[in-house]
GULUM-994273 format. One record per residue (C-alpha): residue in three letters; residue number from 1; x, y, z. Coordinates in nm, 3 decimals. Example, Ala and Ser with C-alpha at 12.3 -4.5 7.8 and 13.67 -1.06 7.14 Angstrom:
<rs>
r aa = ALA; i = 1; x = 1.230; y = -0.450; z = 0.780 $
r aa = SER; i = 2; x = 1.367; y = -0.106; z = 0.714 $
</rs>
This chain:
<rs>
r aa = UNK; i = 1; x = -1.073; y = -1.027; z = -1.024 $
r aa = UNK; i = 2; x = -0.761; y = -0.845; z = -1.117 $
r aa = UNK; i = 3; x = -0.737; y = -0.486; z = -1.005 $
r aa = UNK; i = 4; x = -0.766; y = -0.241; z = -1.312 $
r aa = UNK; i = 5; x = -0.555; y = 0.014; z = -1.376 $
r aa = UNK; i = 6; x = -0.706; y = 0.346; z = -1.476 $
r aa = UNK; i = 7; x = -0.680; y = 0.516; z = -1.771 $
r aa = UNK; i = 8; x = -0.474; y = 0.832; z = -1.850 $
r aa = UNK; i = 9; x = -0.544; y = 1.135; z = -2.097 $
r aa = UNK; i = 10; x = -0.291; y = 1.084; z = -2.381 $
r aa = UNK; i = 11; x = -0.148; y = 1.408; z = -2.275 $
r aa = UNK; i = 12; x = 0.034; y = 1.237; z = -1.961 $
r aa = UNK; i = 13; x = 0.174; y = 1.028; z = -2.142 $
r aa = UNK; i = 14; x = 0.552; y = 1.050; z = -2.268 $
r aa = UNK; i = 15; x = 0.825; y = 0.922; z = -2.476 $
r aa = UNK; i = 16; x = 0.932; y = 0.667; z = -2.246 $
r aa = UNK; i = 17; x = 1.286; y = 0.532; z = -2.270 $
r aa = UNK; i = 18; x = 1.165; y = 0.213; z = -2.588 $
r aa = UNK; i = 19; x = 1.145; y = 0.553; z = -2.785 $
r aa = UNK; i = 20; x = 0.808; y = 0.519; z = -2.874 $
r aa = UNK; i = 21; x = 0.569; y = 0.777; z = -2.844 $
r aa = UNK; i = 22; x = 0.245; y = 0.570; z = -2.820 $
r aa = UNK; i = 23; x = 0.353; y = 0.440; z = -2.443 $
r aa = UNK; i = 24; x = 0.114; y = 0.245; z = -2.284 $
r aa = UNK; i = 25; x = 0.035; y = 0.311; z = -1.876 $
r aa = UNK; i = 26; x = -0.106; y = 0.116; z = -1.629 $
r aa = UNK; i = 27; x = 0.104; y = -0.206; z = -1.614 $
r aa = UNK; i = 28; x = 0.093; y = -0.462; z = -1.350 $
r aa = UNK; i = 29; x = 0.457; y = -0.452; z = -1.251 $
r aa = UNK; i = 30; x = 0.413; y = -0.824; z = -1.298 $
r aa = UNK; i = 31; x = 0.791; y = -0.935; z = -1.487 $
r aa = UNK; i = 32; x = 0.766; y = -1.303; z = -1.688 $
r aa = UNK; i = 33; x = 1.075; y = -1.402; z = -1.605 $
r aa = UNK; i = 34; x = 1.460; y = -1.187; z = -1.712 $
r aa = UNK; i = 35; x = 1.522; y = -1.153; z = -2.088 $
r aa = UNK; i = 36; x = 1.861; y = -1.076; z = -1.985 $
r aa = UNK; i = 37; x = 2.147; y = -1.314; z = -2.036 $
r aa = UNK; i = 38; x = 2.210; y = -1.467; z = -1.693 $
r aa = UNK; i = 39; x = 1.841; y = -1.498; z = -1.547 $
r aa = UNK; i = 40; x = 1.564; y = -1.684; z = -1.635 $
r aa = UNK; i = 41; x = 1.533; y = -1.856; z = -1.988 $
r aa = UNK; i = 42; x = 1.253; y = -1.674; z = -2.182 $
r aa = UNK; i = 43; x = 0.967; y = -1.928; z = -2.344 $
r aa = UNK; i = 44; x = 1.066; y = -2.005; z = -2.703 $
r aa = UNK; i = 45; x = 0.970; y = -2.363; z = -2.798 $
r aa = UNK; i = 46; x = 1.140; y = -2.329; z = -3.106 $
r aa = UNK; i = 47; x = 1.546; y = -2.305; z = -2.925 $
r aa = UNK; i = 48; x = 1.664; y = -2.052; z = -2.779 $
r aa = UNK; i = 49; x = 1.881; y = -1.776; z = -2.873 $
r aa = UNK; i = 50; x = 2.287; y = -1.959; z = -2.889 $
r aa = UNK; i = 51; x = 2.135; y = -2.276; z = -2.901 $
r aa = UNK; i = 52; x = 2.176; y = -2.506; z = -3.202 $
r aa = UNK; i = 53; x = 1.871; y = -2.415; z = -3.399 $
r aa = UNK; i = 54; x = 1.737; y = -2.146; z = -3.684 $
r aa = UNK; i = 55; x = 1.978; y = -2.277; z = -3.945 $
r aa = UNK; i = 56; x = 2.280; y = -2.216; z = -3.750 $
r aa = UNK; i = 57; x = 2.291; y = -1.871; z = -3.763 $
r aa = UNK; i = 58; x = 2.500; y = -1.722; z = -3.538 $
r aa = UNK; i = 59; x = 2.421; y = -1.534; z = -3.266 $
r aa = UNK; i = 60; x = 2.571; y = -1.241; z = -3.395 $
r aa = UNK; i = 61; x = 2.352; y = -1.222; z = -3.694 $
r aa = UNK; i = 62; x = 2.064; y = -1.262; z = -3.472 $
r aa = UNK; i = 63; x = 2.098; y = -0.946; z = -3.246 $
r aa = UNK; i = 64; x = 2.200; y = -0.808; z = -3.564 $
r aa = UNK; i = 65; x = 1.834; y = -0.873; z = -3.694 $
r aa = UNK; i = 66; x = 1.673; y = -0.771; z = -3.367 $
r aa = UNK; i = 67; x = 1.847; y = -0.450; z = -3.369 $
r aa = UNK; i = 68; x = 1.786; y = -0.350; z = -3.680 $
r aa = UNK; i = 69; x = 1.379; y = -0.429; z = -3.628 $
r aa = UNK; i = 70; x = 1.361; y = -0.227; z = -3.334 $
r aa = UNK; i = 71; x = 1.562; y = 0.049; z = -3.475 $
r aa = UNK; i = 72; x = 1.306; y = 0.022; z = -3.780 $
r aa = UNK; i = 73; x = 1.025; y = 0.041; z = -3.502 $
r aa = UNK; i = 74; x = 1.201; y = 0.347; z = -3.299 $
r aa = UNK; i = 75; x = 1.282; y = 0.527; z = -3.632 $
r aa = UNK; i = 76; x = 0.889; y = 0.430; z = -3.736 $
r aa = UNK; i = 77; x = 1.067; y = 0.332; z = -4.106 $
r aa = UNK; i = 78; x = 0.911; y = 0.042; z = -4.339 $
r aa = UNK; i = 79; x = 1.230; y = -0.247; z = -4.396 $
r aa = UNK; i = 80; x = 1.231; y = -0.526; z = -4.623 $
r aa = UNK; i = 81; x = 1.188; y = -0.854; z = -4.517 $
r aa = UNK; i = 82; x = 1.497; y = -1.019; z = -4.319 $
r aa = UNK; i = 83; x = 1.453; y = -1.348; z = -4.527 $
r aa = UNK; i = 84; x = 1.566; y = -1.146; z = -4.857 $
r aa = UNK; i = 85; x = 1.889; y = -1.138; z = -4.716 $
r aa = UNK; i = 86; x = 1.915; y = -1.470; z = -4.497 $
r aa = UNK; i = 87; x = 1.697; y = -1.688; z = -4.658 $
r aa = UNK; i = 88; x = 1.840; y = -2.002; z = -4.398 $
r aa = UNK; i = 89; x = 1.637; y = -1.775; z = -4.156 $
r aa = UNK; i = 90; x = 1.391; y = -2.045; z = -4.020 $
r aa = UNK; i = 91; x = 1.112; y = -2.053; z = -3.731 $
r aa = UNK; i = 92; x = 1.358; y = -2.185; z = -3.493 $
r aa = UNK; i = 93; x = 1.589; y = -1.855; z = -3.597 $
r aa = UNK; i = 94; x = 1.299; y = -1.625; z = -3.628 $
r aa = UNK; i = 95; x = 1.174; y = -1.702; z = -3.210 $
r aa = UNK; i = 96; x = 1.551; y = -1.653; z = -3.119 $
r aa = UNK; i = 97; x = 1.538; y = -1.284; z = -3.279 $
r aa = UNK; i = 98; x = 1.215; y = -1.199; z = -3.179 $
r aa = UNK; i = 99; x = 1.374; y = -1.319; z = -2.773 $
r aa = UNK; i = 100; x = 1.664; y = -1.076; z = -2.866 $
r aa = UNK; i = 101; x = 1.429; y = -0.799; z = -2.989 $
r aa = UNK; i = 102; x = 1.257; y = -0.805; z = -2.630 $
r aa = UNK; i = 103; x = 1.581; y = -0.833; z = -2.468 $
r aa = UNK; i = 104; x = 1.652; y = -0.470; z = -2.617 $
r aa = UNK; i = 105; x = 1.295; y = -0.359; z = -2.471 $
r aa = UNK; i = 106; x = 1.358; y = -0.520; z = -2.111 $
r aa = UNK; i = 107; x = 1.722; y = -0.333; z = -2.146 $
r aa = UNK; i = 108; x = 1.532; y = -0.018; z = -2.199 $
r aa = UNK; i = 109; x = 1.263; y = -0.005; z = -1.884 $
r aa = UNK; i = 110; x = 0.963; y = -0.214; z = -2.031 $
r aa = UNK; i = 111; x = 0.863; y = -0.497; z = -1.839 $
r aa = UNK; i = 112; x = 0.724; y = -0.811; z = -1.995 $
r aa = UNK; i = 113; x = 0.319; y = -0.855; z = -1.889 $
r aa = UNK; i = 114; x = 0.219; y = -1.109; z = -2.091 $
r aa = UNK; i = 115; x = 0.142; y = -1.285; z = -2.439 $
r aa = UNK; i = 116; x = -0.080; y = -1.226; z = -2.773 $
r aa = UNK; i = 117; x = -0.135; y = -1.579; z = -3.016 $
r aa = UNK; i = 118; x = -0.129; y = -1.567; z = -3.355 $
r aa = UNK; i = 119; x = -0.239; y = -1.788; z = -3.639 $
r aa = UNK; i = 120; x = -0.507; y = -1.931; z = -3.422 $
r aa = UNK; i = 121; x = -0.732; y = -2.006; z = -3.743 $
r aa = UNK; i = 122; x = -0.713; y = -2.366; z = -3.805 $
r aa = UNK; i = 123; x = -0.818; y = -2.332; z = -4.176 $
r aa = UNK; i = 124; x = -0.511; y = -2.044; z = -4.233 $
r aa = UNK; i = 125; x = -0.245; y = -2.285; z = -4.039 $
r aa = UNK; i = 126; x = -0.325; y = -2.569; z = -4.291 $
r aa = UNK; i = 127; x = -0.304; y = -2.306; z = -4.591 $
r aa = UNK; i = 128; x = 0.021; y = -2.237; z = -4.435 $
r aa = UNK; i = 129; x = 0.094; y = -2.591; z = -4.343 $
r aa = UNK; i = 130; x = 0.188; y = -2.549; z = -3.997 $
r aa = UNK; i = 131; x = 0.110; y = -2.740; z = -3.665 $
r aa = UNK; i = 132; x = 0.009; y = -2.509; z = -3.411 $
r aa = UNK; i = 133; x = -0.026; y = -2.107; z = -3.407 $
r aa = UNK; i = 134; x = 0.258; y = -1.860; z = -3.287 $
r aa = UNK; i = 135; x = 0.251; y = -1.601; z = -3.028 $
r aa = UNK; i = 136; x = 0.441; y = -1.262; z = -2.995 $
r aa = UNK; i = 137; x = 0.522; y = -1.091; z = -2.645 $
r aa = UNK; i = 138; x = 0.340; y = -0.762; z = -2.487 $
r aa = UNK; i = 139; x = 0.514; y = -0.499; z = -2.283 $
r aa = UNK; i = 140; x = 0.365; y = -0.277; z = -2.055 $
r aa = UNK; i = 141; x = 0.460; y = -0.035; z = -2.286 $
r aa = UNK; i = 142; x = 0.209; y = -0.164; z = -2.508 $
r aa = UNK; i = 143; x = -0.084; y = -0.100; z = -2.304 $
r aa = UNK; i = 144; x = -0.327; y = 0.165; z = -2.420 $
r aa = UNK; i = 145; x = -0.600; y = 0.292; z = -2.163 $
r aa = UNK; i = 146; x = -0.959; y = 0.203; z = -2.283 $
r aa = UNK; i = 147; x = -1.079; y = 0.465; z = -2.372 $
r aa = UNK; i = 148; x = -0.690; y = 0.648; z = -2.403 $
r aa = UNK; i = 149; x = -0.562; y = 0.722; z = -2.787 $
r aa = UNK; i = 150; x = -0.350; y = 0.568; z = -3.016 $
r aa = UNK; i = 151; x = -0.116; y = 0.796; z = -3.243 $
r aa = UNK; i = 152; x = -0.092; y = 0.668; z = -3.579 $
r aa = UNK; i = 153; x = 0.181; y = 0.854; z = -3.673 $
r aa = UNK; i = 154; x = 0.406; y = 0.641; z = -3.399 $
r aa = UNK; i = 155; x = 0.353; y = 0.339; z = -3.558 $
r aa = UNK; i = 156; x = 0.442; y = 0.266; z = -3.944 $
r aa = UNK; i = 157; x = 0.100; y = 0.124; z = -4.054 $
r aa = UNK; i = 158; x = -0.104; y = 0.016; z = -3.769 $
r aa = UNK; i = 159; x = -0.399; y = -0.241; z = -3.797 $
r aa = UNK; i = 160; x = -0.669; y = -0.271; z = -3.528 $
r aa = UNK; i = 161; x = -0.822; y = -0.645; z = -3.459 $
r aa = UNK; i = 162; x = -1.103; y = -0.771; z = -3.215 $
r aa = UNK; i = 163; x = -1.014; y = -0.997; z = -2.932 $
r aa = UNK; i = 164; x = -1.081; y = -1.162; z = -2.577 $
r aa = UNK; i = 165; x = -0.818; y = -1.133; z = -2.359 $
r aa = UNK; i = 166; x = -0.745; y = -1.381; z = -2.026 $
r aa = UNK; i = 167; x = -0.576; y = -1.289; z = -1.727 $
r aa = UNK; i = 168; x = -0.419; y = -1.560; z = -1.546 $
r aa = UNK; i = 169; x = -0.411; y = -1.584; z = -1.163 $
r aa = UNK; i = 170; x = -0.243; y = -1.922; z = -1.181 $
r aa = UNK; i = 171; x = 0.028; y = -2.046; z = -1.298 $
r aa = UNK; i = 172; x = 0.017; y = -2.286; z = -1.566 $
r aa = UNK; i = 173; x = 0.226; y = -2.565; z = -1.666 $
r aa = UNK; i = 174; x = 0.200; y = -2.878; z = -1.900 $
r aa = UNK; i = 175; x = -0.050; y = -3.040; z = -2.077 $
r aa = UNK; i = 176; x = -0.334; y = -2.860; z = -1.929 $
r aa = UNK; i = 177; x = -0.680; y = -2.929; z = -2.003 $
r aa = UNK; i = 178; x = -0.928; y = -2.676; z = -2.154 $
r aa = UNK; i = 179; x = -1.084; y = -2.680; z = -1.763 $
r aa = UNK; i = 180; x = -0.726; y = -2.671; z = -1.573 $
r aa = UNK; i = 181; x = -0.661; y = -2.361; z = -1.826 $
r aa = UNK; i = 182; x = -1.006; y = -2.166; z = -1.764 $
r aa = UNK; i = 183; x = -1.019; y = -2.278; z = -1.373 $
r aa = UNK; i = 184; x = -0.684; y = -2.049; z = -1.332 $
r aa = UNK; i = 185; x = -0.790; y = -1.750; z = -1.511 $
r aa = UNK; i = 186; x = -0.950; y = -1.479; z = -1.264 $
r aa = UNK; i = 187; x = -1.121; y = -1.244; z = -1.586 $
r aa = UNK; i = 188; x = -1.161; y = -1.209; z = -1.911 $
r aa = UNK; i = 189; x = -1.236; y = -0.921; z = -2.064 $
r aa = UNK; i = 190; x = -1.303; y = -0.769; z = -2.480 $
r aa = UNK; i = 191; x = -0.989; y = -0.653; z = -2.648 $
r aa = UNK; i = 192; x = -0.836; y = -0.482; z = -2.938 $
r aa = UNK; i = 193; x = -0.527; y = -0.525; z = -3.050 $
r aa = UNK; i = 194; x = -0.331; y = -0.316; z = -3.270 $
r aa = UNK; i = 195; x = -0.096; y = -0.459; z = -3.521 $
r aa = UNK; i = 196; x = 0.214; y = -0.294; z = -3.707 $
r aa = UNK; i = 197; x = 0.459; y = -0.502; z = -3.928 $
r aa = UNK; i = 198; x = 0.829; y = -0.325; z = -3.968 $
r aa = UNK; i = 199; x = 0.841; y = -0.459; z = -4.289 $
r aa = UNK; i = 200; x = 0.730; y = -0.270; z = -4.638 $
r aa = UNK; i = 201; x = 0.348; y = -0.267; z = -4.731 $
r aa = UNK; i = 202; x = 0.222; y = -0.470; z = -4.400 $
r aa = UNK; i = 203; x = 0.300; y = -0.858; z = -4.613 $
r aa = UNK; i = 204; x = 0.352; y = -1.145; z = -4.495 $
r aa = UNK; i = 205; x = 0.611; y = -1.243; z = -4.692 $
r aa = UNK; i = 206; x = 0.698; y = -1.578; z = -4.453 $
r aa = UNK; i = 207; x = 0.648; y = -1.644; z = -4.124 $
r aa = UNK; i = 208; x = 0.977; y = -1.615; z = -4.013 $
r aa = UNK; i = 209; x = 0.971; y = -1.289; z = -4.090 $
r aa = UNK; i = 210; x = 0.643; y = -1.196; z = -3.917 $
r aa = UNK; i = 211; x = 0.738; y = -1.384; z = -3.587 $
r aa = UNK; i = 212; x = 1.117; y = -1.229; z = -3.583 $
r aa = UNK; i = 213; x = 0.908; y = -0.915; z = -3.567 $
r aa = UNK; i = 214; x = 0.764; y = -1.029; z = -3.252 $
r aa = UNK; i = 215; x = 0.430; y = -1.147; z = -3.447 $
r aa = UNK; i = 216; x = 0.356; y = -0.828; z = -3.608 $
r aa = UNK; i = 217; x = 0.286; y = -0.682; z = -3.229 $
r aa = UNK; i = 218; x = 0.258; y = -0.306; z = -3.146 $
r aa = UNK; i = 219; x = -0.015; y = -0.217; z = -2.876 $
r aa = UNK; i = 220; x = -0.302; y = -0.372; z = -2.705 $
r aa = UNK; i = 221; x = -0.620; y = -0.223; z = -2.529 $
r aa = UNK; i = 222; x = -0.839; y = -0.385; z = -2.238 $
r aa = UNK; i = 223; x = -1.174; y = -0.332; z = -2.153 $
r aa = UNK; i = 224; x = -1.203; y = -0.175; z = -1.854 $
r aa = UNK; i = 225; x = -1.352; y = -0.434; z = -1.665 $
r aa = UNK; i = 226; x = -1.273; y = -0.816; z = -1.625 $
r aa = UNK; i = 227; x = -1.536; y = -1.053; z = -1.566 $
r aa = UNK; i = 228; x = -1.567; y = -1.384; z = -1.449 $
r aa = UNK; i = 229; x = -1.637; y = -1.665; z = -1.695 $
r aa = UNK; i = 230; x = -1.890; y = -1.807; z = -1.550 $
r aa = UNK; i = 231; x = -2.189; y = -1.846; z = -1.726 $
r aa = UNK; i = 232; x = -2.051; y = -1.740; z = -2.060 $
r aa = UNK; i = 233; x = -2.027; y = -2.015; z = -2.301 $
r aa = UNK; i = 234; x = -1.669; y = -1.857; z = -2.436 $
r aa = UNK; i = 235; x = -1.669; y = -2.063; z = -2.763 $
r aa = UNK; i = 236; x = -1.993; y = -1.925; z = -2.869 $
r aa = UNK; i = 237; x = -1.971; y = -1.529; z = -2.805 $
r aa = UNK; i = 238; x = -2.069; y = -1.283; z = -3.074 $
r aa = UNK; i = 239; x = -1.807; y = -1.026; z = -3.150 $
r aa = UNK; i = 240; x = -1.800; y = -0.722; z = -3.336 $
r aa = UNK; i = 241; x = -1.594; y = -0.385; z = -3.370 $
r aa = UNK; i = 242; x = -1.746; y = -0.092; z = -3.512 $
r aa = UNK; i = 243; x = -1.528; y = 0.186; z = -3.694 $
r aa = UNK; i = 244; x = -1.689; y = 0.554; z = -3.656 $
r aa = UNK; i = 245; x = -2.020; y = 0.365; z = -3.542 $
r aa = UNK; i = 246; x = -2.028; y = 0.150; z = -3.833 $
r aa = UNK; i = 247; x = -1.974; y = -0.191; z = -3.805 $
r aa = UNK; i = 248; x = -1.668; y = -0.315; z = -4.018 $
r aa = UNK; i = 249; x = -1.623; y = -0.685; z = -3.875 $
r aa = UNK; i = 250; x = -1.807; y = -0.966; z = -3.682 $
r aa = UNK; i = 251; x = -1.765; y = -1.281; z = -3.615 $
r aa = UNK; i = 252; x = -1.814; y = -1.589; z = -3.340 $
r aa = UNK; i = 253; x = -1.567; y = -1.621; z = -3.059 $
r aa = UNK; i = 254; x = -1.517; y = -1.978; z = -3.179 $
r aa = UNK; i = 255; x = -1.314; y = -1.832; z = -3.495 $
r aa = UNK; i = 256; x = -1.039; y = -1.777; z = -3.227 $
r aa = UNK; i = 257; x = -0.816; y = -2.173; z = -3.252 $
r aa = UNK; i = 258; x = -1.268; y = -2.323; z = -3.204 $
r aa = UNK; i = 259; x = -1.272; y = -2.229; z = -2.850 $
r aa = UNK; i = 260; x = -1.032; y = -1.908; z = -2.734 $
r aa = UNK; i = 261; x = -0.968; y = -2.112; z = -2.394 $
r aa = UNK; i = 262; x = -0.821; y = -2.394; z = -2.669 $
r aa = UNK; i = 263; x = -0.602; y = -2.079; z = -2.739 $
r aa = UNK; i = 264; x = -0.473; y = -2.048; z = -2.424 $
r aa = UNK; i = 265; x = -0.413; y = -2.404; z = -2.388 $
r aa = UNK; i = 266; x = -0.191; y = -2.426; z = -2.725 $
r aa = UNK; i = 267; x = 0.009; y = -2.131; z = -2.553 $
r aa = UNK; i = 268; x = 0.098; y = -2.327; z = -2.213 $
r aa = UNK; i = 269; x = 0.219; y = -2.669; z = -2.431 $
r aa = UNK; i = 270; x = 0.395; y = -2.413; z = -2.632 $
r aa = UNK; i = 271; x = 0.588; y = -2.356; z = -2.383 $
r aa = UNK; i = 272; x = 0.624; y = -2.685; z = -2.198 $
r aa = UNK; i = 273; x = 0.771; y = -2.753; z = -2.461 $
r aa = UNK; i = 274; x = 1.064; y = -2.577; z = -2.350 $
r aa = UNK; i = 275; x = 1.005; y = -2.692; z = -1.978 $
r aa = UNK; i = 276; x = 0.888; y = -2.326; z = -1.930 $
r aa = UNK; i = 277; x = 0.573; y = -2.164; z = -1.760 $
r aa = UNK; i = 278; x = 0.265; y = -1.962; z = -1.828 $
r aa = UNK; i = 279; x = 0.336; y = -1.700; z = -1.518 $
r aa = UNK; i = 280; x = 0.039; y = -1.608; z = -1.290 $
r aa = UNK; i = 281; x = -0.023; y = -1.247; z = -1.361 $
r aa = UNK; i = 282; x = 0.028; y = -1.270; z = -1.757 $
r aa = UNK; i = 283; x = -0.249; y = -1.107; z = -1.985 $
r aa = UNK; i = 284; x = -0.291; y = -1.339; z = -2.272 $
r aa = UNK; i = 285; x = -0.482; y = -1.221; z = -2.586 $
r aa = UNK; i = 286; x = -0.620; y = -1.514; z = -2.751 $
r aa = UNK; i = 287; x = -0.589; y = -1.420; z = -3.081 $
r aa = UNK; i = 288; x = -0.820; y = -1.303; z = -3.427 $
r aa = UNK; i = 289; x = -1.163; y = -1.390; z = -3.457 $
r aa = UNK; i = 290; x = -1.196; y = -1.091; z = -3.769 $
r aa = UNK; i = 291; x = -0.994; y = -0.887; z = -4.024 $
r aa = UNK; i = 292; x = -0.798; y = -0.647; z = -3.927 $
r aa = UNK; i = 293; x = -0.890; y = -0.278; z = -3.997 $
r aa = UNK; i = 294; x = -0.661; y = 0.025; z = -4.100 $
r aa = UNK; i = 295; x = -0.634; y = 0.242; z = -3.859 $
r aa = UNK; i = 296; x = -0.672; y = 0.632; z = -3.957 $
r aa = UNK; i = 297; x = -0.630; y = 0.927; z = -3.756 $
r aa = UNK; i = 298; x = -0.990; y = 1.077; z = -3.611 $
r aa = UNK; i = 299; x = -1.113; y = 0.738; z = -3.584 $
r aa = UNK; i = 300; x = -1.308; y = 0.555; z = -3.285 $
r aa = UNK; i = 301; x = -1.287; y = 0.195; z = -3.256 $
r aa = UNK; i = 302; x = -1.517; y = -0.011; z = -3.054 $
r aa = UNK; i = 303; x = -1.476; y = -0.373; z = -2.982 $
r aa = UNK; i = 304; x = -1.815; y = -0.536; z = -2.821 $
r aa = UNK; i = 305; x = -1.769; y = -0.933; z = -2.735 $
r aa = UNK; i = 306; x = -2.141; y = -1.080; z = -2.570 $
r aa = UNK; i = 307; x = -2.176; y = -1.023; z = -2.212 $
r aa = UNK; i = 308; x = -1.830; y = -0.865; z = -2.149 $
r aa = UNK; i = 309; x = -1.768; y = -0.506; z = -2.101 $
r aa = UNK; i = 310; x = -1.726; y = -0.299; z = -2.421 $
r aa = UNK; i = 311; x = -1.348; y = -0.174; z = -2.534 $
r aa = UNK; i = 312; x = -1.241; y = 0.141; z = -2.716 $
r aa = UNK; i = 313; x = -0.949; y = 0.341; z = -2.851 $
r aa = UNK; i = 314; x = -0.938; y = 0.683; z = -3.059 $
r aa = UNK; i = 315; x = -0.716; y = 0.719; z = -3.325 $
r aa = UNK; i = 316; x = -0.516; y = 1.041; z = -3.338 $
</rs>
């Protein structure tokens, strides 16, 4: 099982150098790979960043983009969506600013720990007509204890979401099967994940938009605890998080892509598709199975998923 890190009172815990004031602790020192120019290619199966994809939009309008979303996120100030004013802003585009965006974190001290999946509702990606889901990148800087707290006020308008989260002992390549995928994970452990969007009123206007914001990311919480898989039947797991000790959402583990190991799957040929890796060491949250909640200062949040350890975060 992978060592856990423990958790820190919110009062430790600094600006660090991204700017943001709701700084995560207890990262794995485990880096996916340089987002730098000059080391490793980052995993974008939709081209990468000076490549000829996303409409043809030059690079310079691209870190233009990024910049101006993470200044939005630094500044915690609402935007309007990027598409208003480059409407030939495409997926392919969108995954080359969200790679700049976390080239600007990298540049400023956070290290790159893992993944998050979006869109993994099969029923929403046909509404939306797309193929497969989308993913977004975490930081270690997005890390909140369990147990730690989450200031609103450094986010714009944060969302909080159930999830099970993977951590992956293995590296991962290919067409994997849903056995090849589970057989390298070492834990899994109950999640929340909290979402922010940059841009005005939390819509999703497109989904380039939403993915050039790095999938609407902005922190992430782990239960305390991972556990093997063994003996769970993971596409059949009750979930539920509880607001104040009322339960707001619940739903079945197999409203995350049918199976949240068929999740993880759809991430690694993601990226093979780019001749690129899922790194041993990544945390990989699987996605939705509920809602999302507005988050409120004073506020508890519980996230409960059968047979795994329970996950929590205060809202300050």
């Amino acid at each position: 099982m992978p060592a856990q890190s423990s958790a820190q009172d919110d009062g430790q815990r600094g600006r660090g150098a991204s700017g943001s004031d709701n700084r995560a602790e207890g990262h794995s020192g485990n880096q996916l790979g340089d987002w730098k120019s000059g080391g490793r290619q980052a995993c974008f199966p939709f081209g990468a960043p000076g490549g000829k994809h996303g409409g043809m939009l030059a690079d310079s309008v691209i870190q233009q983009l990024a910049q101006h979303l993470h200044d939005s996120r630094l500044a915690r100030r609402e935007t309007t969506r990027l598409t208003e004013a480059h409407p030939d802003l495409d997926l392919d585009a969108a995954y080359r600013v969200m790679r700049a965006g976390i080239a600007l974190r990298t540049a400023a001290g956070e290290t790159v720990v893992g993944y998050k999946m979006g869109l993994t509702s099969k029923a929403k990606r046909e509404q939306m007509n797309l193929a497969s889901p989308v993913y977004g990148v975490l930081t270690d800087r997005m890390r909140v204890p369990d147990g730690g707290t989450f200031r609103v006020a450094g986010g714009i308008h944060p969302k909080v979401e159930p999830e099970i989260a993977f951590h992956i002992a293995r590296e991962l390549e290919g067409h994997v099967s849903r056995e090849e995928a589970l057989a390298a994970c070492d834990g899994v452990c109950a999640a929340l994940e909290i979402l922010d969007s940059r841009f005005a009123g939390f819509k999703y206007f497109s989904l380039p938009d939403v993915v050039a914001d790095n999938s609407s990311s902005s922190h992430f919480v782990l239960a305390g605890e991972w556990r093997s898989s063994k003996g769970l039947d993971l596409a059949a797991l009750s979930m539920r998080m509880s607001v104040d000790g009322v339960m707001k959402q619940s739903a079945s583990s197999n409203a995350i892509s049918g199976d949240p190991v068929l999740s993880l799957v759809q991430l690694v040929e993601m990226l093979a598709a780019q001749g690129e890796v899922l790194p041993a060491g990544s945390i990989v949250l699987a996605g939705a199975a509920t809602v999302a909640e507005q988050l409120a200062p004073g506020q508890e949040v519980v996230g409960e998923v059968e047979g795994l350890a329970s996950v929590r975060v205060r809202a300050v």
